[in-house]
TIMI-2910 file (N, C-alpha, C, CB; in pm, 1 decimal, decimal comma, always signed):
<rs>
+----------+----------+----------+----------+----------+----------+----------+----------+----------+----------+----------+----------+------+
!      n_x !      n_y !      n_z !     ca_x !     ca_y !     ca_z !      c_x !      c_y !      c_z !     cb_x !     cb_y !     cb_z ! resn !
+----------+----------+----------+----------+----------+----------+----------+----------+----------+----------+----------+----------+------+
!  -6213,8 !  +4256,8 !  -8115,2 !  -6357,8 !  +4262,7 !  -8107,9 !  -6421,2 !  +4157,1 !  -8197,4 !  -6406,8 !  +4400,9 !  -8146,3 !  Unk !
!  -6384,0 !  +4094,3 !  -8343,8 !  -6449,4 !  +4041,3 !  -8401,6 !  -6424,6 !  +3886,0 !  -8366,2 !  -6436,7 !  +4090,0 !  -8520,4 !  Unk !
!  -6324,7 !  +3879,9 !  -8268,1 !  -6353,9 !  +3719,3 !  -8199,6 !  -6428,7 !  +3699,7 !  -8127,4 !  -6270,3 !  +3656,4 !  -8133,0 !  Unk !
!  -6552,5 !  +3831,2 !  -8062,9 !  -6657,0 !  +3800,5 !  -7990,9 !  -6770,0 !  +3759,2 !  -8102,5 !  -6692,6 !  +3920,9 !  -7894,5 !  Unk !
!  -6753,1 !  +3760,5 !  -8235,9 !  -6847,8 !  +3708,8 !  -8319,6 !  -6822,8 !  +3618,5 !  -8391,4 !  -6892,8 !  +3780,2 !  -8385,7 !  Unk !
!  -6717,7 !  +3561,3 !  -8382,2 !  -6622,0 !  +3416,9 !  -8429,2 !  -6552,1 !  +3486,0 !  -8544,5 !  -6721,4 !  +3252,4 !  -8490,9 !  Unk !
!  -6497,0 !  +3555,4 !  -8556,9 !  -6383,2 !  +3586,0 !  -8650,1 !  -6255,0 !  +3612,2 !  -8594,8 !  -6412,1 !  +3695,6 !  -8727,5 !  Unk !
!  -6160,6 !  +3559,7 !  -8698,1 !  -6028,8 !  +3561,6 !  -8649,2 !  -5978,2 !  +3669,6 !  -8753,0 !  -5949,4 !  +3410,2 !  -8647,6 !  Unk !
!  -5828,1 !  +3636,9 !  -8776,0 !  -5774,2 !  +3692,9 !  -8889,5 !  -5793,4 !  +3604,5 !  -9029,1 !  -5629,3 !  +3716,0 !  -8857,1 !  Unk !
!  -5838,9 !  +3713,3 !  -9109,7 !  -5916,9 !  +3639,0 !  -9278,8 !  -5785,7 !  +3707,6 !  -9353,7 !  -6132,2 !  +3723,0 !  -9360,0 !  Unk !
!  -5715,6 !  +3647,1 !  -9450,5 !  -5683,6 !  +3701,4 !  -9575,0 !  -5709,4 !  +3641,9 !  -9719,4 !  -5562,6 !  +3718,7 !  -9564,7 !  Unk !
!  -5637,6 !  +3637,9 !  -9843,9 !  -5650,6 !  +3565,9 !  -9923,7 !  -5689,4 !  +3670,5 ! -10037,6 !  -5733,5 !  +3459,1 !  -9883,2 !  Unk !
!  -5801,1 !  +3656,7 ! -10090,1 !  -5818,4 !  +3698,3 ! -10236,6 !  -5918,9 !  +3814,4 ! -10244,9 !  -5870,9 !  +3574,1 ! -10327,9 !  Unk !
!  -5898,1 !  +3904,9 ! -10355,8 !  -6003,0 !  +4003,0 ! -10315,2 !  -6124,7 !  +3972,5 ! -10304,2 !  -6010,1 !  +4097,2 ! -10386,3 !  Unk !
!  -6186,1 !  +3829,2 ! -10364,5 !  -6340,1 !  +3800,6 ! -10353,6 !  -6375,6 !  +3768,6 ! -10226,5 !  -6389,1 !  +3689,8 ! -10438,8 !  Unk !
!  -6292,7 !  +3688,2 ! -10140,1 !  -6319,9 !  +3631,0 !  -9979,2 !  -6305,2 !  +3778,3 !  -9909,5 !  -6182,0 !  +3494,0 !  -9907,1 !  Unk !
!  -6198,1 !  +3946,4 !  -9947,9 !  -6218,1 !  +4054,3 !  -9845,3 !  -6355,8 !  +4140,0 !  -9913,8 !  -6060,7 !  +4159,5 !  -9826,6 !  Unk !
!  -6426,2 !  +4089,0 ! -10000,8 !  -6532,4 !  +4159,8 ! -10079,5 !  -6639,2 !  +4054,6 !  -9960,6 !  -6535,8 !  +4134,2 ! -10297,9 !  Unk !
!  -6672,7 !  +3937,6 !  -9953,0 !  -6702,7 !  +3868,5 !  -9851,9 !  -6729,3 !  +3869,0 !  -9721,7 !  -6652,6 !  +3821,7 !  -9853,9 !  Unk !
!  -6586,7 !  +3907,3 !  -9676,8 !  -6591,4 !  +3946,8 !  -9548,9 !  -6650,0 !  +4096,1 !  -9496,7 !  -6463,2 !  +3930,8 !  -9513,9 !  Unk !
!  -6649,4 !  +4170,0 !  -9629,2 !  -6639,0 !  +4280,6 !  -9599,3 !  -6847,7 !  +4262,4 !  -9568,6 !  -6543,2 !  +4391,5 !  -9732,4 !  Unk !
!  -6891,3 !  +4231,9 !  -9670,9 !  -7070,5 !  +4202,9 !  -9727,0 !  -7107,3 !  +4193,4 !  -9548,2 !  -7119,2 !  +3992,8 !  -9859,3 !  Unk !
!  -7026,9 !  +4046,8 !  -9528,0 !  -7083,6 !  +3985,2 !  -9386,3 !  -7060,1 !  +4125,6 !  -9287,8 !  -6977,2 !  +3822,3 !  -9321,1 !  Unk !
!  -6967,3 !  +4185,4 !  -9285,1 !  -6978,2 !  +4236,8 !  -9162,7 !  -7032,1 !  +4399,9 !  -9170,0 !  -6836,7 !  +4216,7 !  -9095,0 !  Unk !
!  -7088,9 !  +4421,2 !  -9296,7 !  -7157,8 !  +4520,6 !  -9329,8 !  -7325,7 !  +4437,4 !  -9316,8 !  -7097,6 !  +4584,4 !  -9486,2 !  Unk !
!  -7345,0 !  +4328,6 !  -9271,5 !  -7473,9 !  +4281,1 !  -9238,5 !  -7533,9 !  +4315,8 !  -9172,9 !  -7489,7 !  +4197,7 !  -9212,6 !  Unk !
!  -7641,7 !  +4297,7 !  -9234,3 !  -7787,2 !  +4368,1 !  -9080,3 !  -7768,0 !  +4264,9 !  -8985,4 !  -8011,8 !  +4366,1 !  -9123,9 !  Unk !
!  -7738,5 !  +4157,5 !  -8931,5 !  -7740,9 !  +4111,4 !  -8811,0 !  -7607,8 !  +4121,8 !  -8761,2 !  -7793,5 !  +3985,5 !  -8805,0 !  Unk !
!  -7476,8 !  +4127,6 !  -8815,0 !  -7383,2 !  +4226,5 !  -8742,1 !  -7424,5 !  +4336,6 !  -8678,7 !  -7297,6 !  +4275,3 !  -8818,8 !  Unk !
!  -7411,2 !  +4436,7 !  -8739,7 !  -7453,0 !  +4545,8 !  -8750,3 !  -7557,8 !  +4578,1 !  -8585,5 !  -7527,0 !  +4543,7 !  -8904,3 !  Unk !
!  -7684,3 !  +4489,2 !  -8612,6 !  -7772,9 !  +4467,9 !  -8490,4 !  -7722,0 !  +4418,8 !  -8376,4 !  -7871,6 !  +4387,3 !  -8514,4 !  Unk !
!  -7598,5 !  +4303,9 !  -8414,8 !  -7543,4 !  +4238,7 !  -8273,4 !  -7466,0 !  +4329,2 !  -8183,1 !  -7445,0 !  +4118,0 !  -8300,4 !  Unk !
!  -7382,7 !  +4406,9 !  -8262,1 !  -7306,8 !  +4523,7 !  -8271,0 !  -7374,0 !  +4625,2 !  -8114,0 !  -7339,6 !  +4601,0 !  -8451,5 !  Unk !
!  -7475,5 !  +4672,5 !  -8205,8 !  -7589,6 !  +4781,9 !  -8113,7 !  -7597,7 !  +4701,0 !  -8018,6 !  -7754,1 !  +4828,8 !  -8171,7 !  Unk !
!  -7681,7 !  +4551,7 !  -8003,8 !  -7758,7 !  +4520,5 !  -7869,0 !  -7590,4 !  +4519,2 !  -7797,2 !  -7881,4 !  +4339,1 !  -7862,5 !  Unk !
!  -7493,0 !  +4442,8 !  -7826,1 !  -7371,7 !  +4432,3 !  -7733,7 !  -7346,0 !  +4578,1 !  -7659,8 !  -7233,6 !  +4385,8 !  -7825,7 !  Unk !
!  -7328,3 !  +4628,8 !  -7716,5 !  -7278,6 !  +4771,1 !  -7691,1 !  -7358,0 !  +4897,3 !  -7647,9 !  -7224,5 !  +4807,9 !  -7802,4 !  Unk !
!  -7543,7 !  +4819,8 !  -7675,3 !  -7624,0 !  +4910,9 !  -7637,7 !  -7619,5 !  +5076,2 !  -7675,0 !  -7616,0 !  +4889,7 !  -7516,3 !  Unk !
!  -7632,9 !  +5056,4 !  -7837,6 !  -7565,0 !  +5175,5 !  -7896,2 !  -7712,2 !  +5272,7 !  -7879,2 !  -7491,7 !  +5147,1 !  -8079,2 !  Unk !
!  -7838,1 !  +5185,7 !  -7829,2 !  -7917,2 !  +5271,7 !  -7827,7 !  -7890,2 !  +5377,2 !  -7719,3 !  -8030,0 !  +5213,5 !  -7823,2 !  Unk !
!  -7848,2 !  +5328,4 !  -7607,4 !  -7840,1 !  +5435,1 !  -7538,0 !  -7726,1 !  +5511,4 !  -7521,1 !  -7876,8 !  +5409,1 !  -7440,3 !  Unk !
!  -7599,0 !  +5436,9 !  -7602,5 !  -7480,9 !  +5535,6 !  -7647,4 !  -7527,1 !  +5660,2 !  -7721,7 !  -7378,7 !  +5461,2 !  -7745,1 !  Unk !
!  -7619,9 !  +5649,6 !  -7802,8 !  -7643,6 !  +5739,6 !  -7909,4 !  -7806,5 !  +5851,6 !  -7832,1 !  -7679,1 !  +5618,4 !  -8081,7 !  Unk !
!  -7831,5 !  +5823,3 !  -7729,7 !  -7924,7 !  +5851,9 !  -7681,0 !  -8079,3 !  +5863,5 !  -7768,0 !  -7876,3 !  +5952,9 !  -7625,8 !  Unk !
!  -8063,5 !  +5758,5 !  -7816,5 !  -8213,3 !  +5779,8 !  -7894,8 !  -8346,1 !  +5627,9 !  -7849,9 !  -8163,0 !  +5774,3 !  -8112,5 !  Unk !
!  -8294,6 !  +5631,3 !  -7710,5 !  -8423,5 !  +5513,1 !  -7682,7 !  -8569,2 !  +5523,0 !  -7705,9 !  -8432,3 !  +5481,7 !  -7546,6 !  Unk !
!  -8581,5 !  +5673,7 !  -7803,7 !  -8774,9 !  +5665,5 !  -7828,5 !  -8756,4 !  +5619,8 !  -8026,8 !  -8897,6 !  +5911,7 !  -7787,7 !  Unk !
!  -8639,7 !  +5621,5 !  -8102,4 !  -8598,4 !  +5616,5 !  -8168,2 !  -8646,1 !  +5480,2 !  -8242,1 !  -8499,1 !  +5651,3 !  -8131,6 !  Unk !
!  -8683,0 !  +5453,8 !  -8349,3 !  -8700,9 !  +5364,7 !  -8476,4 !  -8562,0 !  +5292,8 !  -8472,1 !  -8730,7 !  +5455,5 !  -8630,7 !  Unk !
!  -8569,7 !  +5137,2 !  -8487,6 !  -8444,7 !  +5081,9 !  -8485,8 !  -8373,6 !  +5072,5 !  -8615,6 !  -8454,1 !  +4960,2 !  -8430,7 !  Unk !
!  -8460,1 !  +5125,2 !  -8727,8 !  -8342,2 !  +5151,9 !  -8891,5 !  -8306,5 !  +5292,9 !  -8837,4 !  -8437,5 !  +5161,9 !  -9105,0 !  Unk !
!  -8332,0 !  +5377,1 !  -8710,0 !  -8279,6 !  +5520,8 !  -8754,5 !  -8162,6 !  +5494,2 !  -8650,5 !  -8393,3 !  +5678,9 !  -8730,1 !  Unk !
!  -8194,1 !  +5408,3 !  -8571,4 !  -8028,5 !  +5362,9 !  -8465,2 !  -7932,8 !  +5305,3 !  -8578,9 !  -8052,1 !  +5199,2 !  -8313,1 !  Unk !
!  -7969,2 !  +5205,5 !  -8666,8 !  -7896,3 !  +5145,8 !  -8742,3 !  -7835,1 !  +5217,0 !  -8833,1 !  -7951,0 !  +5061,8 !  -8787,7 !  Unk !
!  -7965,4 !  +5332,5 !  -8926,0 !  -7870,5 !  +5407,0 !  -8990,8 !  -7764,4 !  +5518,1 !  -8904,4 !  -7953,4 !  +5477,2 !  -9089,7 !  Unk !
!  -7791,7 !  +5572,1 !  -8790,8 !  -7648,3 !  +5643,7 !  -8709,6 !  -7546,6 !  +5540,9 !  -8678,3 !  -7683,4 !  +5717,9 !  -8552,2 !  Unk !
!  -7589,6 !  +5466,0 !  -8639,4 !  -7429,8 !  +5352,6 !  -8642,4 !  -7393,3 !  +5336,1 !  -8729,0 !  -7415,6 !  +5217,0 !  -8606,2 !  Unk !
!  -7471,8 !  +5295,7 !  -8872,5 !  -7373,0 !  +5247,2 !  -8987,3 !  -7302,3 !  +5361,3 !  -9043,4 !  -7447,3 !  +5172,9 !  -9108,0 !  Unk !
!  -7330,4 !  +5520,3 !  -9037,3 !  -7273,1 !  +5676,6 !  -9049,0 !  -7141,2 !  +5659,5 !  -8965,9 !  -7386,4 !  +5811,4 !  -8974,6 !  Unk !
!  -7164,1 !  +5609,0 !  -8853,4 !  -7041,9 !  +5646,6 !  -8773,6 !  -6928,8 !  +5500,9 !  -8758,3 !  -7104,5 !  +5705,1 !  -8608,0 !  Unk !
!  -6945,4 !  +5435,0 !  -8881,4 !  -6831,9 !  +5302,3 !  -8892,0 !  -6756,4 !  +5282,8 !  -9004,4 !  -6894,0 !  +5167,8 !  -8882,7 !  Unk !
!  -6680,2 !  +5277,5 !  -8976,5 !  -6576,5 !  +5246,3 !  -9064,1 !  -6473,6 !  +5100,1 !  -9126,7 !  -6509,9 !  +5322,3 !  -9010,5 !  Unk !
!  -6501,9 !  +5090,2 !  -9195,1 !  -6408,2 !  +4910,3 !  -9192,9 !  -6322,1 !  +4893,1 !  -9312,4 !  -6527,1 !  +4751,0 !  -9208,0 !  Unk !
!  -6211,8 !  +4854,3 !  -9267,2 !  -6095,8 !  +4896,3 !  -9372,1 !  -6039,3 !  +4754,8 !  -9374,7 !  -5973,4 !  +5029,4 !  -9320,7 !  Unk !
!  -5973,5 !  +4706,1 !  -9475,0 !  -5917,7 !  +4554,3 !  -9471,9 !  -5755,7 !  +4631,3 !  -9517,2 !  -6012,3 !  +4408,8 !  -9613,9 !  Unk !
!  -5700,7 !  +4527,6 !  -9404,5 !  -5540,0 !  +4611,6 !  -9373,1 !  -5468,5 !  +4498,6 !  -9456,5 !  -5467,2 !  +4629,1 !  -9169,4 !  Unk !
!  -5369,3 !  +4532,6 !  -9525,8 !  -5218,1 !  +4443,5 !  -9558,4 !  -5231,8 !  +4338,4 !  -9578,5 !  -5115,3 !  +4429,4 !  -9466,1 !  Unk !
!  -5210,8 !  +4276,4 !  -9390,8 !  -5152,5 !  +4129,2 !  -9336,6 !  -5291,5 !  +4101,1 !  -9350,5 !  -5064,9 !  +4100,0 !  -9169,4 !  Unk !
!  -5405,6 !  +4119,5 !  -9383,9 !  -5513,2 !  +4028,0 !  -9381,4 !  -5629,7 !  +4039,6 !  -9264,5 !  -5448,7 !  +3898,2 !  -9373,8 !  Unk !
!  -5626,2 !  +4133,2 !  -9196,6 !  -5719,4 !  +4165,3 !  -9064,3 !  -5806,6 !  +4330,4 !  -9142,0 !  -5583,3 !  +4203,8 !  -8873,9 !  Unk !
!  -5950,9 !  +4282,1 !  -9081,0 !  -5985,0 !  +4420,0 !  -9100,5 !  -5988,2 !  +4506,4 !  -8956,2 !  -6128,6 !  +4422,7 !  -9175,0 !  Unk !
!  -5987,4 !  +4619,4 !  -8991,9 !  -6021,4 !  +4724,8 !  -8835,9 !  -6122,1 !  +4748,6 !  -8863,0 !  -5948,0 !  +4868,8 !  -8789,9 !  Unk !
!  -6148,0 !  +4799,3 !  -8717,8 !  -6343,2 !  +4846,1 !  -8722,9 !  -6316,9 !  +4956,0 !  -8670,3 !  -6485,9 !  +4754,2 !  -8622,0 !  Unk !
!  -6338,7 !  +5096,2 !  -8718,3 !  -6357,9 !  +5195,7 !  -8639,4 !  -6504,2 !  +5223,1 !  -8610,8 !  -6293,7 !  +5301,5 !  -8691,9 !  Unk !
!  -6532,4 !  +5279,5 !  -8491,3 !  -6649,1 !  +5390,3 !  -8495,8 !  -6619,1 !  +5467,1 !  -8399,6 !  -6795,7 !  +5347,1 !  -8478,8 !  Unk !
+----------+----------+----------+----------+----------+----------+----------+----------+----------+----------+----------+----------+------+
</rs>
């Protein structure tokens, strides 16, 4: 999924996965995220405030930086 936003596999030092981590905890991630996936209407809240879509997506994600240097994205 994160090569649809130009990321590959990152490793290296804890300041670049503190980094990576900032960027993809970003509000325009985060937003690209929703419009791709149209989490508004995953989440059924199309009369809904777009910080209250943002805050239920950012509740229901998870991002973990693994081992070999890749993070996962759950939600």
């Amino acid at each position: 999924m994160m090569k649809d936003f130009g990321l590959s596999k990152v490793g290296g030092s804890k300041s670049q996965e503190y980094t990576m981590l900032v960027f993809l905890e970003s509000r325009s991630v985060i937003d690209s995220v929703i419009t791709k996936y149209d989490i508004v209407n995953v989440y059924d809240m199309k009369d809904a405030i777009y910080s209250d879509v943002r805050k239920a997506f950012k509740d229901n994600i998870l991002i973990k930086y693994l081992d070999e240097g890749n993070y996962q994205l759950t939600v």
